[in-house]
C-alpha positions in Angstrom: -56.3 69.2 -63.9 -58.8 67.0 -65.6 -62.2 66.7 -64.5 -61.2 62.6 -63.6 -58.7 63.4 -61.5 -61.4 64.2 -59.1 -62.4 60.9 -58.7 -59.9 58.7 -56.9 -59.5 55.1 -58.2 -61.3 52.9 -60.7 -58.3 53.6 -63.4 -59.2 51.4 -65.7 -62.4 52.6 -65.9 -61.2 56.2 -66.2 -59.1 54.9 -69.0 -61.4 54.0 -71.2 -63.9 56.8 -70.7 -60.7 58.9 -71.8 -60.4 56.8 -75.2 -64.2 57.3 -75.7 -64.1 61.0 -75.1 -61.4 61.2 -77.1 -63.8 59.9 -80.3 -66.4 61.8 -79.6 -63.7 65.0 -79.5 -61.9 64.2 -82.4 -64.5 63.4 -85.4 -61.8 64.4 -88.2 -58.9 61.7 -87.0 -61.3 58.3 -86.1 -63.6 59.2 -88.9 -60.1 58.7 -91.4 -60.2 55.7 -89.8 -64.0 54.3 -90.4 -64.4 54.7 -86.4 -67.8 55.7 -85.1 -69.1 57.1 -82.0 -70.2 54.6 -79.7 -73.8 54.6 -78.7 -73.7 54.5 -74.9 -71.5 53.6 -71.6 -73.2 51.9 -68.4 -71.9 52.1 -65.2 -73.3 49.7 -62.9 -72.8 49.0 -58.9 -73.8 49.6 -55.8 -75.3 52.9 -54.2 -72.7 55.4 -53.6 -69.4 54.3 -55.0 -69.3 57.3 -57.4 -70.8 56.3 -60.5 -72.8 60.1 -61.1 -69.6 61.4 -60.0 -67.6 59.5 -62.4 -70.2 60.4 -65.3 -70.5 63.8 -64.5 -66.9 63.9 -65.0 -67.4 62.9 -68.5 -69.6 65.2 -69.0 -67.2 67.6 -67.8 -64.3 67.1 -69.9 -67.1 66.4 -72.7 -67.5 70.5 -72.8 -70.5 69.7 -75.1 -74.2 70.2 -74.3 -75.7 67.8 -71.8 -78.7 66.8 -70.6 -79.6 64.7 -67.6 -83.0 62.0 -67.0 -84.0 60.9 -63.6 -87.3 59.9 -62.6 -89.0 63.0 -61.2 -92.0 63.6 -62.4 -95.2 61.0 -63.0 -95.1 58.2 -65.4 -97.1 60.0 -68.5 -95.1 62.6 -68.2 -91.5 61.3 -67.9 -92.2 59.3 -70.8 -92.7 62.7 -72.7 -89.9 63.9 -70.6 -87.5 61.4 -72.0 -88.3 61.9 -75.8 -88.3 65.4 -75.4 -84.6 65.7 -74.1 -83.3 62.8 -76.5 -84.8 65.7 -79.4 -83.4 68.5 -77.8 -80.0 66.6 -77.7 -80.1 65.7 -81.0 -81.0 69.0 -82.3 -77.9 70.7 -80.5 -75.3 67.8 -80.8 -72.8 67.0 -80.2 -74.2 66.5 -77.0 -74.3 64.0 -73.9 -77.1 62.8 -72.0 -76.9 61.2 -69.0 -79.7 58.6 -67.6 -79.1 58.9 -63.8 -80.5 55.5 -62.2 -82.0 54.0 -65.5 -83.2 51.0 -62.9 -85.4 53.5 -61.3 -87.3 54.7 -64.5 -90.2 52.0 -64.4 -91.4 49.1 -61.5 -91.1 46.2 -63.3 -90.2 43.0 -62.0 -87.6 40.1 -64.3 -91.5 38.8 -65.7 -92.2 42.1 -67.0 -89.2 44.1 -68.5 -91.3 45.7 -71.7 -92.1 48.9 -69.4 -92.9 52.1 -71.3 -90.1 53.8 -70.3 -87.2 51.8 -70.5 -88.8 51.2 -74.4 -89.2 54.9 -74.9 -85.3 55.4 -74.0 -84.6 52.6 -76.6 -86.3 53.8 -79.6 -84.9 57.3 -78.7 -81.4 55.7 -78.4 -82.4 54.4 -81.9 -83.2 57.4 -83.3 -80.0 59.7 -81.8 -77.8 57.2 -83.1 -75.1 58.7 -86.2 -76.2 62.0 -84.6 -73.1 63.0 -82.2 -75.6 62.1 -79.3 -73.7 60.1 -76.5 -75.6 58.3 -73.7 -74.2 57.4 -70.3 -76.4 55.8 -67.5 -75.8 54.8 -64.4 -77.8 51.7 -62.7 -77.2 50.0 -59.1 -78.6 46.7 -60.6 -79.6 45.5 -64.3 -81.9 42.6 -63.4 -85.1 44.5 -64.5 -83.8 46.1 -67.6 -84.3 44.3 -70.9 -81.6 42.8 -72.2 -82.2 44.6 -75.4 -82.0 47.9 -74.1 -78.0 47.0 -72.6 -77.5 44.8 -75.5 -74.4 46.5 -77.5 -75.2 48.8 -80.0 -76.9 51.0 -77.3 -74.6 50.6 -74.5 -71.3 49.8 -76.3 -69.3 49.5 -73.1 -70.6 48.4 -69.4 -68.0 49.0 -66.5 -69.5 47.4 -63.2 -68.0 49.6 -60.9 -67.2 47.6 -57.4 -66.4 49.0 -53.8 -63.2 51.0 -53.2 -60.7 48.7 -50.9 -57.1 48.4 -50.0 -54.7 51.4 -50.6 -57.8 53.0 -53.2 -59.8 53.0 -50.1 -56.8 54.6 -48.2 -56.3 57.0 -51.3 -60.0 58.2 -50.7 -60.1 58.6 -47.3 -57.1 60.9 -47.6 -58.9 63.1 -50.0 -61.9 63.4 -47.4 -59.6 63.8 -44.9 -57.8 66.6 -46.7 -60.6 68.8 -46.3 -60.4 68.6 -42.8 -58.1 69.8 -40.0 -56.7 66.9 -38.7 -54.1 65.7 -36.5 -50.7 63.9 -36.9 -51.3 60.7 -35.8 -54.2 59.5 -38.2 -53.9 56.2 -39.4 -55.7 55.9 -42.7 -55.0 52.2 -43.1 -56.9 51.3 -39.6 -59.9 53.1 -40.5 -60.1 51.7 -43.8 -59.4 48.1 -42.2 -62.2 48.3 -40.1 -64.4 50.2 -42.7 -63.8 47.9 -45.6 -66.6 47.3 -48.2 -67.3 50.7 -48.1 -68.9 53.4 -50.3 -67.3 56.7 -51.1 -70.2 57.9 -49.6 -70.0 56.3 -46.0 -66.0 57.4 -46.1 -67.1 60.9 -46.6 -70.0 60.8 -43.8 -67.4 59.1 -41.7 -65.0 61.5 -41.7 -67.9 64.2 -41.6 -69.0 62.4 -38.3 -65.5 62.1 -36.7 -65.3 65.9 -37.2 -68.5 66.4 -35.4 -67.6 64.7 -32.5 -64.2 66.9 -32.5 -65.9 69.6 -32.6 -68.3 68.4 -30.0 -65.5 67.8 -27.2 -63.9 71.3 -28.6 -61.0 70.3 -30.3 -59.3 71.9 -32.9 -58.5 69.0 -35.0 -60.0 65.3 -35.9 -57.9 63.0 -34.2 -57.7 59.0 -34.5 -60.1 58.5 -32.0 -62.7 60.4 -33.0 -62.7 58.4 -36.4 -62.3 55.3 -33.9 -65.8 57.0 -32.4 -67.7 57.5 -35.4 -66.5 54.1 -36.6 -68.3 52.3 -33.6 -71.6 54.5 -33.7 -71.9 52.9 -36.8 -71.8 49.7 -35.6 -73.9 50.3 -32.6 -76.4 52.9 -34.3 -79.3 51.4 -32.1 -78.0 49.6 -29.4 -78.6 50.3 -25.3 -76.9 50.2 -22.4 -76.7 46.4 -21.2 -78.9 44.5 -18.7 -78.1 42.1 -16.2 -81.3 40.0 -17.5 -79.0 40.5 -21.1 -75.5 39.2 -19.8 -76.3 35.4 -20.4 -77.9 36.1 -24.2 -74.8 38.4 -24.6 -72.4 35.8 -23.6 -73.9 33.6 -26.3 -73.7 35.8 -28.7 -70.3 36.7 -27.9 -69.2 33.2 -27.7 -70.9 32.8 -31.4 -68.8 35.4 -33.0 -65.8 34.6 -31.2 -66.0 31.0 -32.9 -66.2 32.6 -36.0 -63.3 34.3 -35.2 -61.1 31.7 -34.1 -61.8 29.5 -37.0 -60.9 32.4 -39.4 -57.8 33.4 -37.8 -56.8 29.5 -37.3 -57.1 29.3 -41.2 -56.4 33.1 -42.6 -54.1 34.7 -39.9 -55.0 38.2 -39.5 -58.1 37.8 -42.0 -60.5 39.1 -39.3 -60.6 43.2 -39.2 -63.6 43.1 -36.3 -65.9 41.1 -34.2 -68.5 42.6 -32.0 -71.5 42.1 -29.7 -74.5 44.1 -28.9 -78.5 44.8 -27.1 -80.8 46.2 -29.6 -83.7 48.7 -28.6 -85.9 45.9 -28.9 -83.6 43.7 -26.2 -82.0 41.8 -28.2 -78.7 40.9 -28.8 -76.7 40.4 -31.5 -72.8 40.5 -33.3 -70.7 40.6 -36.4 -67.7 39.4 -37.1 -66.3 41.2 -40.2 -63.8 39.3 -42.5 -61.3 40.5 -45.0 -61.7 39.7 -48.4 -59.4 37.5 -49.7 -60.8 36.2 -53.0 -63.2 37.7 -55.3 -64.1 34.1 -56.2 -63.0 30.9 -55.3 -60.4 29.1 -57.5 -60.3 25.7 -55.3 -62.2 23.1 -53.7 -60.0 24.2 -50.4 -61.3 27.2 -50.2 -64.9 26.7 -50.4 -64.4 23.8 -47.7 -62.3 27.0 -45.6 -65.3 29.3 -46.1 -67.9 26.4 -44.9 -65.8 26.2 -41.5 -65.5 29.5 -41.2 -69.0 30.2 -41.4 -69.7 27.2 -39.0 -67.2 28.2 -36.6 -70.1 30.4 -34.2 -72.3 27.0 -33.6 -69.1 24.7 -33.2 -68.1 27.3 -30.9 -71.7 27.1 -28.7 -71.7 23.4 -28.8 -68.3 23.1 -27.3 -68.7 25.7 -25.1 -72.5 25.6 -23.4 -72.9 21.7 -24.8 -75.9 22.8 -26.7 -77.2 24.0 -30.3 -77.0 27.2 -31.5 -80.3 29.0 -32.4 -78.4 32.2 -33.9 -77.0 30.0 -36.9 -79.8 30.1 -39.4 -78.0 33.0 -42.3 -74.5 31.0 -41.1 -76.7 27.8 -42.0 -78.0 29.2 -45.2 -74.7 30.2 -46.2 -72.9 26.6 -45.8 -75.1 25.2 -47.3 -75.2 27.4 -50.0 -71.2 26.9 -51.2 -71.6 22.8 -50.1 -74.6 22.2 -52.9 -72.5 24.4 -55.1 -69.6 21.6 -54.7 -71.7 19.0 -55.1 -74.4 20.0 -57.9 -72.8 22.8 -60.0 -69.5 21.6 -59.8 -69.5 18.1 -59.3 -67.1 17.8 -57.4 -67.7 14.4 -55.3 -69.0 12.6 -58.2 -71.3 13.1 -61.3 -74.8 11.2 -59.3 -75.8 14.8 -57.7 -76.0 16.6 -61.5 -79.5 18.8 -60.8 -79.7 19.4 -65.1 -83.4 20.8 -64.6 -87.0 20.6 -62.9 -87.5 17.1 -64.8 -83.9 15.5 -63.0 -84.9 12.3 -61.0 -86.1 12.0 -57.8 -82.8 9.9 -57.0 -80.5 12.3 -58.3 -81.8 14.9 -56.2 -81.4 12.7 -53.4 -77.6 11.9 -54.0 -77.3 15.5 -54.4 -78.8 16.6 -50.6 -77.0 13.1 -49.4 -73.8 14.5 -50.6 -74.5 18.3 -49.6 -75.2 16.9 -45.6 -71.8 14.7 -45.5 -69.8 17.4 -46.9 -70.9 20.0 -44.4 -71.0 17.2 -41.8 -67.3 16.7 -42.1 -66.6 20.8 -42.2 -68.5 20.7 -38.9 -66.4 18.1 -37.3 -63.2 19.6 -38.3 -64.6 23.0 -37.2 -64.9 21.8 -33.8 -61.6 20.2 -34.0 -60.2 24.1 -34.6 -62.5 25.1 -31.5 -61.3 22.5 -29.0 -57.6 23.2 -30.1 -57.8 27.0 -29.8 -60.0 26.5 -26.7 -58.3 29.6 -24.6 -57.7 31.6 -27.0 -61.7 31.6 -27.8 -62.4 32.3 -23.6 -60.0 35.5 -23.9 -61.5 36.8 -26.9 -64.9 36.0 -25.1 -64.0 37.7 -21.9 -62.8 40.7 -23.4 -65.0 41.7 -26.3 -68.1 41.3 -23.2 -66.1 44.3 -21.6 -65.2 46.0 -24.5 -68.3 45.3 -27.3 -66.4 45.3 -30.1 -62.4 43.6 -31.0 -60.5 45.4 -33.6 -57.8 43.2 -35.4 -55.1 44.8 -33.4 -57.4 43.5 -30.5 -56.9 40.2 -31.9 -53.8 40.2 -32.5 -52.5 41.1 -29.2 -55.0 38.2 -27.6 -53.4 36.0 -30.0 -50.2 36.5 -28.3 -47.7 33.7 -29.5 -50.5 32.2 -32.2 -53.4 29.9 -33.4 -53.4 26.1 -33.6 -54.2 26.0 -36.9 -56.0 22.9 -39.1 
């Protein structure tokens, strides 16, 4: 079994570690063919998605010395720190060194990337290269790392590593849950539904917690509802028991993300995997309504203008319903637009008078441009609270319920839905 099959997903990624190891393995048949050993592999992405485990794997099958870097000790001395591994590796190469969280090594800010430590692994980068001395590093983020450092040449290859979703979410989930005595009537695909844009990570401590409460109500085996359990004290880490002085607020709020979720399930049936509503410690309330992801970008002008309703469908919703404003809006607001000055500046969609092309652009033009922007998300608005009044029962169920229940799975939904959505 190789050392990548423990690590679930991210294929092509594994693939092309494989071909790289197989380089640095086989000196005698790529150096026939004038092929040298790359410099470096970055793996780049959010916290806990596996990217240590994923190098260490390298490492692994590597069977070669390694060495590992992470910023442990005081600046003076993890500069010495880093030159003296980089010599020790090149002294007993072939050998690997990996740079765990290269974005942590210094505290520089996008105006100040020349930090001492990021130039210390450069020039010692230099210096192993031609020597059998591979370097992998892993990084949540690369704003604040000089471009010359990840330039290729030092790291030949970057693999931005994203979170694990659909049936490779399912696939690790399974593995966690393997290690565990569970019951039959686990559904993986639920969990994973309502867990989505997940790291490995917060999987693993999900399943951990599930087993916890198992073991907490003595049973023998995880069942779906402790999942189910350790699922919602996720979502409601820190909230309290609810008030009568917090029912109206609450209502609000639930009448907010309930618009959000009528708008989305009007355009995208079954896009929405949860809504729900909650009192904080500090008494006050709040909600999400998670969506699934559909696109990884946006090909059309449609589904920007989608997204805009979607993410005005919570004030629509308060309008229609209470007859006033919305003051929970403002990240919704932000959002819209967000995507509506992207349509009418970068892409130029409406016309070519809102083209921002620097600090020096006219006065007017900016003008045109904001004009533009407001009667774009104007119109979204309008037709949002077209959606609202259409769908204007199906928006009081999912109100009345998810006040009993806090929080509206997309089974939930679906079974409120009954016979459908008016949709656009």
């Amino acid at each position: 079994m190789s050392a990548f099959d423990k690590v679930i997903g991210y294929k092509n990624i594994k693939s092309d570690m494989v071909r790289t190891l197989d380089v640095f393995l086989d000196r005698e048949k790529y150096g026939e063919l004038g092929v040298e050993i790359p410099s470096g592999m970055a793996l780049i992405g959010e916290p806990g998605i596996g990217k240590t485990t994923l190098a260490k794997a390298f490492i692994e099958e590597c069977g070669v010395n390694s060495y590992v870097i992470r910023k442990d000790k005081p600046n003076g001395d993890f500069v010495n720190h880093i030159t003296e591994t980089f010599d020790n590796a090149i002294g007993n190469a072939p050998s690997v060194i990996l740079l765990d969280d290269l974005d942590k090594f210094a505290n520089e800010d996008q105006a100040h990337l020349n930090a001492e430590e990021y130039v210390t692994v450069q020039a010692c980068m230099d210096k192993a290269k031609g020597s059998q001395v591979f370097v992998i590093a892993t990084m949540n983020e690369t704003y604040n790392i000089p471009d010359s450092l990840l330039r290729v040449g030092r790291f030949d290859k970057q693999h931005y590593m994203k979170f694990p979703k659909g049936s490779e979410a399912a696939d690790i989930m399974r593995y966690y849950l393997s290690k565990k005595k569970v019951s039959d009537d686990i559904d993986v695909e639920e969990i994973v539904r309502l867990f989505e844009c997940s790291s490995c990570a917060e999987l693993e401590n999900l399943v951990n917690r599930a087993g916890m409460i198992a073991g907490y109500r003595d049973s023998e085996v995880i069942e779906q509802r402790d999942l189910f359990s350790a699922w919602k004290e996720t979502l409601f880490d820190e909230s309290v028991e609810v008030k009568d002085k917090d029912k109206e607020h609450l209502r609000m709020k639930a009448v907010h993300e309930c618009g959000h979720t009528v708008v989305a399930e009007a355009i995208y049936p079954g896009m929405v995997n949860y809504t729900t509503v909650f009192v904080s410690v500090s008494g006050m309330s709040g909600g999400r309504t998670s969506r699934h992801i559909l696109f990884e970008d946006f090909c059309t002008v449609e589904e920007v203008e989608k997204e805009i309703m979607m993410s005005l469908g919570g004030k629509a919703a308060t309008e229609v319903v209470f007859g006033e404003a919305c003051l929970g809006s403002n990240s919704d607001m932000h959002d819209v637009f967000m995507l509506a000055q992207s349509l009418a500046d970068d892409e130029n969609v409406y016309d070519f008078r809102g083209w921002i092309a620097d600090e020096h652009t006219p006065l007017e033009v900016k003008t045109i441009r904001d004009l533009t922007t407001q009667t774009v998300v104007s119109r979204c608005y309008n037709e949002t609270k077209k959606l609202i009044h259409k769908n204007r029962e199906l928006l009081d169920s999912l109100v009345t319920e998810l006040l009993d229940k806090q929080v509206l799975t997309y089974k939930d939904i679906a079974r409120i839905k009954g016979n459908g959505v008016t949709g656009l």
